[in-house]
C-alpha angles and dihedrals in degrees: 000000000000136000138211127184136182156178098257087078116268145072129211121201106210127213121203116226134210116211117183119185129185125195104142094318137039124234130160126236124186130196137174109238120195103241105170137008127204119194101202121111088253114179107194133008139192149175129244114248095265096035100251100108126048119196111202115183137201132172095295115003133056101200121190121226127184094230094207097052090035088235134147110231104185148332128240114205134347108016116253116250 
C-alpha cells in the first residue's frame, strides 16, 4: 500500500496487485489500483509502524484513516469543513 498527496487538493491511497495466469505457463503481473481518494488540500502523509493507522495532514488539521476500511478514525485540530 502506498500513498501521494498533493496540492492540487487530493490524496490516493494505492494498492499493489498481484495478478497470476496460467495458461500453460505462470507468470506474475503486478499493477497499482486506486483504492481511496481524499479531496482536501493534504500536505504530507505517512503510515503507523505496523501499517493500521494512516495521518494525513493539511494546513490545520492531521486525520486518521484506517487504510484497509477506507475510514476516517479521528481528527487532530481545527475540524475539517
Amino acid at each position: 500500500m502506498a500513498v501521494s498527496s498533493s496540492y492540487g487538493g487530493d490524496f490516493k491511497i494505492w494498492v499493489c496487485r498481484e495478478e497470476t495466469q496460467q495458461k500453460g505457463q505462470t507468470h506474475q503481473n503486478f499493477s497499482w489500483t486506486c483504492h481511496a481518494v481524499g479531496n482536501k488540500a493534504m500536505r504530507a502523509a505517512a503510515f503507523s509502524a505496523d501499517g493500521s493507522v494512516l495521518a494525513v495532514a493539511a494546513d490545520t488539521v492531521i486525520t486518521l484513516w484506517d487504510p484497509d476500511k477506507n475510514e476516517l478514525i479521528a481528527v487532530v485540530g481545527e475540524t475539517p469543513s
